[in-house]
C-alpha positions in Angstrom: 24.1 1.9 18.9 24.2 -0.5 15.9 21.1 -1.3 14.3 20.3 -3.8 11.0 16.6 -3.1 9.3 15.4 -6.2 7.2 13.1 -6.2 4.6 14.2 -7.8 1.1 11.2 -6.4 -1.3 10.4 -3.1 -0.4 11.5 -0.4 -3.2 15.1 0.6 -3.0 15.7 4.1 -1.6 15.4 7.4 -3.2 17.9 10.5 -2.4 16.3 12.9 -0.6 17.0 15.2 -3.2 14.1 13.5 -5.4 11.4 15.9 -5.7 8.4 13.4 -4.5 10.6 10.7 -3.4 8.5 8.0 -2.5 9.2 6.7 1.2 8.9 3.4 2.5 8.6 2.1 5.8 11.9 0.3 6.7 13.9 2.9 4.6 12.4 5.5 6.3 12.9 3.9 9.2 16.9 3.1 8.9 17.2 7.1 7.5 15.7 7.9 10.7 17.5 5.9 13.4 20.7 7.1 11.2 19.7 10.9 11.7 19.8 10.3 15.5 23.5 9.0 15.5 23.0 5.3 15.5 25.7 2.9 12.6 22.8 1.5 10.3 22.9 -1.3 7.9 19.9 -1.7 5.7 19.6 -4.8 4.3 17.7 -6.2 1.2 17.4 -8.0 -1.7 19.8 -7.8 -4.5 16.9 -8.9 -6.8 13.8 -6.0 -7.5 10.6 -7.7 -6.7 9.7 -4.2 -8.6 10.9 -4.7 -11.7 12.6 -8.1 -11.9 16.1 -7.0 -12.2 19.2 -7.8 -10.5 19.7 -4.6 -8.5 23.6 -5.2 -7.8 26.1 -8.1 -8.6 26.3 -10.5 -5.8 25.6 -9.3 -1.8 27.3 -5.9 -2.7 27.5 -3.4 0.4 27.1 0.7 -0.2 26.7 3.6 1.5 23.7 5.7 1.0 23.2 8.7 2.9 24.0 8.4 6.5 23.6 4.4 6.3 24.6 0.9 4.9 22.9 -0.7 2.4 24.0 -4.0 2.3 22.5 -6.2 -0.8 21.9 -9.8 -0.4 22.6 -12.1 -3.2 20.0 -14.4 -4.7 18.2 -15.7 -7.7 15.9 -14.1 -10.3 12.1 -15.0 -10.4 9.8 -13.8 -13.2 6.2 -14.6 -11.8 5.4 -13.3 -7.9 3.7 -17.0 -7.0 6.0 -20.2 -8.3 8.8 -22.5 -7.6 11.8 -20.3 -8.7 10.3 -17.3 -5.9 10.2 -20.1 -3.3 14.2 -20.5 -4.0 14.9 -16.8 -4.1 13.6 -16.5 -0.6 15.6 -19.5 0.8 19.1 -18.1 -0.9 17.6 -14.8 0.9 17.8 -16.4 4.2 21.1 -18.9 3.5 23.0 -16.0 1.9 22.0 -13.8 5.2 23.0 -16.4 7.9 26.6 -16.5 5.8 26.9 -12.6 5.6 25.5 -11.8 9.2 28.0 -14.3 10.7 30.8 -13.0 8.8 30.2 -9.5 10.4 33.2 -8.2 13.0 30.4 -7.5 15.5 26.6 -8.2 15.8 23.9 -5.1 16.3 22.3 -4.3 19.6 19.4 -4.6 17.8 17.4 -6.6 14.6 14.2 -4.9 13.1 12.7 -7.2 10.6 9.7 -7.9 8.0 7.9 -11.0 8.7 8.2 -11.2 4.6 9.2 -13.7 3.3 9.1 -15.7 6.5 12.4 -17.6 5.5 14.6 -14.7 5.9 12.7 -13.2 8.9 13.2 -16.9 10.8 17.0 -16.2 9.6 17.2 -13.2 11.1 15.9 -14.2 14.6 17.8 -17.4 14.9 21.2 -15.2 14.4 20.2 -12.6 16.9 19.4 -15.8 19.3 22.4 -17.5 18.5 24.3 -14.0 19.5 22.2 -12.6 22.5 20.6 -9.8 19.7 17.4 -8.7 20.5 15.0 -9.4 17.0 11.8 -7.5 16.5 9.8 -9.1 13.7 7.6 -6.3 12.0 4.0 -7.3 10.6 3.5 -6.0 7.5 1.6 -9.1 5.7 -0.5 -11.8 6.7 2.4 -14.0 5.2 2.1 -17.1 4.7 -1.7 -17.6 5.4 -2.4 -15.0 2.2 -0.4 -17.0 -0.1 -3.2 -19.2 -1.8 -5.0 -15.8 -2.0 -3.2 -14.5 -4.6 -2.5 -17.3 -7.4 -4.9 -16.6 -10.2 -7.3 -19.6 -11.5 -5.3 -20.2 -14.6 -2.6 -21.3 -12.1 -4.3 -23.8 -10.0 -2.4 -26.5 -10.5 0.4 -24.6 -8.4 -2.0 -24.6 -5.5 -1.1 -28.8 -4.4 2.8 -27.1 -4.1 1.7 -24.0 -2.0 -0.3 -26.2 0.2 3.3 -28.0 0.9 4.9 -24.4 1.1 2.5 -23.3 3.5 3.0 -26.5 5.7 6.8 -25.7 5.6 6.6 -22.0 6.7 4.0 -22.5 9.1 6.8 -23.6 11.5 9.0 -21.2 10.2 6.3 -18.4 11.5 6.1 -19.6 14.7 9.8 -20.1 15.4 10.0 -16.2 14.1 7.1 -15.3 16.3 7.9 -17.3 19.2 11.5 -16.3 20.0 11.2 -12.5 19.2 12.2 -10.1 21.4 9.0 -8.3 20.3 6.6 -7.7 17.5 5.3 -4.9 15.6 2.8 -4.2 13.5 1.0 -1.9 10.6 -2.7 -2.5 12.6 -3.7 -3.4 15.8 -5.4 -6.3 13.9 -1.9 -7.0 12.7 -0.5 -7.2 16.2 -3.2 -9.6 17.5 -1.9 -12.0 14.2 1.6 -12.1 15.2 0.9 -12.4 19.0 -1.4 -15.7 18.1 1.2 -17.0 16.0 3.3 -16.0 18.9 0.8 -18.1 21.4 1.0 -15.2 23.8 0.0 -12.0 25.2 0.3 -8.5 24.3 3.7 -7.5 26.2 5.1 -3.7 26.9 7.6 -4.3 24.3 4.9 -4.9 21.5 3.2 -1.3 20.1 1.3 -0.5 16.7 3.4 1.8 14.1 0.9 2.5 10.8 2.4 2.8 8.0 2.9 6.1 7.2 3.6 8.9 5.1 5.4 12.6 5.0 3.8 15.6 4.4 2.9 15.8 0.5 2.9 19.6 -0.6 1.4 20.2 -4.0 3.8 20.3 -6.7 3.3 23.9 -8.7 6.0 23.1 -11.4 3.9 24.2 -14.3 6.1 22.7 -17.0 6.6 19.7 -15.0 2.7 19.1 -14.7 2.4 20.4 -18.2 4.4 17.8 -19.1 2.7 14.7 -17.0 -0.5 16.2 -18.6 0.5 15.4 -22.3 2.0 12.6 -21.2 -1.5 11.5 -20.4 -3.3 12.7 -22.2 -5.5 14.5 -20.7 -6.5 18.6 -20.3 -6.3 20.9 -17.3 -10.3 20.6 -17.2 -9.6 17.1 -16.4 -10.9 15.0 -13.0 -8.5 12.4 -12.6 -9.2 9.7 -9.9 -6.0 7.9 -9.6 -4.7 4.5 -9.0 -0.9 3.9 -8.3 0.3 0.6 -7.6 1.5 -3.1 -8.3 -0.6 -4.0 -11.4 -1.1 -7.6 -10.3 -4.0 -9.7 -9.5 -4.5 -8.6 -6.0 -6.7 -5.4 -6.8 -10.0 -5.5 -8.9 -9.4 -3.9 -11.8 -12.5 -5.1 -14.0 -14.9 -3.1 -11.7 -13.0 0.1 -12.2 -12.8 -0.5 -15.9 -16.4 -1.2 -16.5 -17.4 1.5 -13.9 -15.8 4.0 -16.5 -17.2 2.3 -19.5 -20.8 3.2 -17.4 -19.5 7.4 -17.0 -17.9 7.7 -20.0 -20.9 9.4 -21.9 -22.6 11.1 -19.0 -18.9 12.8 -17.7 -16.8 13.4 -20.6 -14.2 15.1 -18.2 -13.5 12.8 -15.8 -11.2 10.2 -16.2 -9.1 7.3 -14.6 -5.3 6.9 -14.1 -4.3 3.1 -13.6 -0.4 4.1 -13.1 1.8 1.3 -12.2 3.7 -1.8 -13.8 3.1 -5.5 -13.5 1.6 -8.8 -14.8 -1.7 -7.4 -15.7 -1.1 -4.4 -17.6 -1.7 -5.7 -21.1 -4.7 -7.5 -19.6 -5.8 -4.2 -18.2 -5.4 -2.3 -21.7 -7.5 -5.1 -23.5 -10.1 -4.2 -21.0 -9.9 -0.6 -21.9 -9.3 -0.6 -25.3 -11.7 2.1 -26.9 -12.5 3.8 -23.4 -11.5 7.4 -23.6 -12.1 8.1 -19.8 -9.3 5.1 -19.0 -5.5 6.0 -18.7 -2.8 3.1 -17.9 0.7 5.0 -18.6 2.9 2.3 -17.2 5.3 3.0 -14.8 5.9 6.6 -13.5 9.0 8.1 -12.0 8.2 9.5 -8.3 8.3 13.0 -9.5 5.2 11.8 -12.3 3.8 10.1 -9.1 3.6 13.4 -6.8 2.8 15.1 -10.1 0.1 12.5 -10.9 -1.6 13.0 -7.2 -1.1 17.1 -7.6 -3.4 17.2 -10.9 -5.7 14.1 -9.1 -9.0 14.6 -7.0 -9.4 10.7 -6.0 -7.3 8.2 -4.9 -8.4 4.6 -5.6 -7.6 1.3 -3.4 -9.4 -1.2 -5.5 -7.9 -4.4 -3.8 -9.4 -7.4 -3.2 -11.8 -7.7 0.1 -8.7 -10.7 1.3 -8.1 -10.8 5.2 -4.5 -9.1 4.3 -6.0 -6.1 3.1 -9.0 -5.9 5.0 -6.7 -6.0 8.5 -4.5 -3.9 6.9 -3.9 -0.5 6.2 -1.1 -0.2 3.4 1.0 2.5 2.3 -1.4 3.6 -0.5 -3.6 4.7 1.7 -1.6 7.1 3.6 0.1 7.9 0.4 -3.3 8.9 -0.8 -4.1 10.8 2.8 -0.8 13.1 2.2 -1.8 14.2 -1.5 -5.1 15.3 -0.2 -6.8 12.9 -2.3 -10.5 11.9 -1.4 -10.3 7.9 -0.8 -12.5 5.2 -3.8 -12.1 2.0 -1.3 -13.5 -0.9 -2.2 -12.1 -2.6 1.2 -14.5 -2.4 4.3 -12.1 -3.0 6.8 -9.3 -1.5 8.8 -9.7 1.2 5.7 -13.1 1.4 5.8 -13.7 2.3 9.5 -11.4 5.2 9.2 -13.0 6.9 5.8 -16.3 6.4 7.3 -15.2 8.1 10.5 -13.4 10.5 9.2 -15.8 11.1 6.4 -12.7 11.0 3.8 -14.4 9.8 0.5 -16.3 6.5 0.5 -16.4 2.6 0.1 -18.1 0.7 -2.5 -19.0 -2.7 -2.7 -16.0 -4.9 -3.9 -16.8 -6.0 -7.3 -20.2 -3.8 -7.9 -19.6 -1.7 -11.1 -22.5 -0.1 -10.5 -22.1 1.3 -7.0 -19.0 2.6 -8.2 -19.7 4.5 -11.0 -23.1 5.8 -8.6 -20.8 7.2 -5.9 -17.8 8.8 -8.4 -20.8 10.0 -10.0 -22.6 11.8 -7.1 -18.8 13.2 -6.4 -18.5 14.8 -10.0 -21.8 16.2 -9.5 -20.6 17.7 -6.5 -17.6 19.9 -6.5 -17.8 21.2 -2.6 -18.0 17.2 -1.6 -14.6 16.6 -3.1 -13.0 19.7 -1.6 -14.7 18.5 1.9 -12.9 14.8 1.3 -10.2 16.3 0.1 -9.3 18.3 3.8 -10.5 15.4 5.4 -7.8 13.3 3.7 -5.4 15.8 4.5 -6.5 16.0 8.5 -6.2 12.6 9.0 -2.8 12.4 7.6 -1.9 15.0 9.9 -2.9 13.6 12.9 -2.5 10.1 12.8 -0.4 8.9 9.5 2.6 11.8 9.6 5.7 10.1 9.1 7.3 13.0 10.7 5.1 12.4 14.2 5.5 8.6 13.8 8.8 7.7 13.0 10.6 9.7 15.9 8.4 7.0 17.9 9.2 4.3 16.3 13.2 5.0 16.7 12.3 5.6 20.2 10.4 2.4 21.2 13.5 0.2 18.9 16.2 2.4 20.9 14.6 1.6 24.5 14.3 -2.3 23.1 17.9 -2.2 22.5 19.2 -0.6 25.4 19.6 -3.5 28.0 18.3 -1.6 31.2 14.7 -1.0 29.3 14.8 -5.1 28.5 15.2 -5.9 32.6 13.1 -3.2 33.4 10.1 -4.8 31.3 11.1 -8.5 32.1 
């Protein structure tokens, strides 16, 4: 069968030859539905939300490993909430419409993100106009979050997201209303795109989390050797770790000033704040004169499974927002998979499962002080991080292992496809 995956801004894909590649849900997801013999065509932006570069020249089609990757042209944008984004994701959904109806033949089936909405609403009224069934997959609260996330310095723009938000509010429920069906990170997810839906939980509607393959420790000693100096930082070194977007949706300050409090009292420990974006020289301000604060810029994957194999603590320091608390994003399982003990300062979705699973802990979203108490009582306790630690590691096993989930997921999208399994659940 022919399938197309959607999803503009997720990281482009890594060979599987990349020791520590880092996975991502629809690329994962097309790599797996190719394994299994189905034509695949992946398609995404031309533009890295990443890095803000132009990925290819124009809506440029390649093959990469077993599938299609088929770029999709559109303009630059420098800052993740303004005008010239709101135009990249309307050339997103224009340029798609012209290259999708330019195709020889139409797929038996359409799996896209909800994100951004214009392209998603693209996507579902092609597979109406052709008969194609469209599932739309949940993977942000978009566009009720938007407001969220523009800083205070940038109020001004708020007025023109209002207007935005009027505009893709009918987009969403277009997109919602006339898919074939809906999936989602959450089951809190789900019940968001089935209200934007305005109906029911169906047969054809199931809960995928987003997941993570098994994350073996790396023992190249040259290669951590090397990730150490890069750092920093000495083998007698306990790292908690932060790898992400450096942007505006995580609290930073309360990490920052949570180290300031430890610095004196553990002279070992210390914090990795690894990623790129528009905060970072914000962020090394903040630390400026900290010895316990690390913030290396970006890191290839291999530094990234390096970083998490030298690492005792993962940290999700995002902002208590419905998106995240609902949600439970790829950091966390990423985490789960390096055997990390979870620092979450989300009480949600998140919060429930480290609590039940007894995985690390939660701290109060922008409490300095409760933070630097609990990674304190974990430094004093050595047996308390190894117990986190496999906890992290049997959760990930049992409930966020790409290589249990995924076989599912191409499953559930192949009996979607397949016309008898559509009249059988009418």
């Amino acid at each position: 069968m022919k399938f197309w995956v959607i999803h503009a801004q997720e990281n482009p894909p890594e060979s599987k030859q990349v020791l520590g590649r880092r996975e991502w849900r629809s690329n994962t997801l097309a790599e797996y539905l190719a394994e299994r013999g189905h034509e695949v065509t992946r398609w995404r932006s031309a533009f890295s939300h990443q890095s803000k570069l132009m990925l290819t020249e124009g809506s440029a089609l390649e093959r990469f490993e077993g599938y299609d990757l088929q770029y999709i042209d559109c303009p630059k944008y420098a800052k993740h909430v303004g005008v010239a984004r709101i135009r990249n994701h309307r050339s997103l959904a224009s340029n798609f419409a012209t290259l999708a109806g330019k195709r020889a033949a139409p797929p038996d089936l359409i799996h896209v993100c909800n994100v951004p909405i214009e392209l998603c609403a693209s996507a579902v009224a092609f597979g109406k106009r052709n008969n194609v069934p469209v599932v739309v997959d949940v993977r942000d609260l978009w566009p009720d979050i938007y407001v969220d996330f523009i800083p205070e310095r940038l109020n001004f723009l708020k007025p023109i997201a209002k207007t935005y938000l009027d505009r893709c509010s009918r987009r969403v429920k277009y997109a919602f209303q006339h898919a074939t069906a809906i999936t989602a990170l959450t089951e809190s997810y789900l019940d968001w795109g089935l209200n934007k839906a305005r109906r029911r939980r169906q047969s054809l509607d199931e809960v995928f989390p987003m997941c993570y393959p098994r994350l073996p420790k790396d023992l190249d000693a040259t290669g951590l050797a090397d990730l150490r100096n890069r750092l920093g930082v000495d083998e007698s070194a306990v790292l908690a770790c932060y790898i992400g977007n450096i942007g505006y949706q995580s609290d930073f300050e309360t990490v920052i000033e949570s180290a300031r409090m430890l610095a004196s009292k553990h002279p070992n420990f210390k914090i990795v704040l690894a990623g790129s974006g528009p905060r970072v020289s914000h962020l090394k301000d903040l630390a400026k004169g900290l010895p316990n604060v690390v913030i290396p810029g970006w890191l290839s994957s291999t530094e990234v499974h390096r970083l998490m194999t030298i690492s005792s603590i993962g940290l999700i320091a995002y902002k208590c927002v419905p998106n995240f608390m609902l949600n439970i994003p790829n950091k966390f399982s990423e985490y789960l998979a390096g055997g990390l003990a979870i620092a979450s300062a989300i009480d949600g979705e998140m919060g429930k499962l480290v609590r039940q699973h007894n995985c690390g802990f939660v701290y109060r979203e922008g409490d300095s002080l409760d933070l630097a108490r609990r990674l304190g009582d974990l430094l004093n306790n050595n047996q308390q991080v190894d117990a986190f630690s496999a906890a992290s590691t049997k959760l990930h096993e049992t409930q966020f292992d790409g290589a249990r989930i995924f076989p599912d997921f191409c499953a559930h999208l192949e009996s979607i496809a397949n016309p008898l399994a559509l009249k059988a659940s009418a």
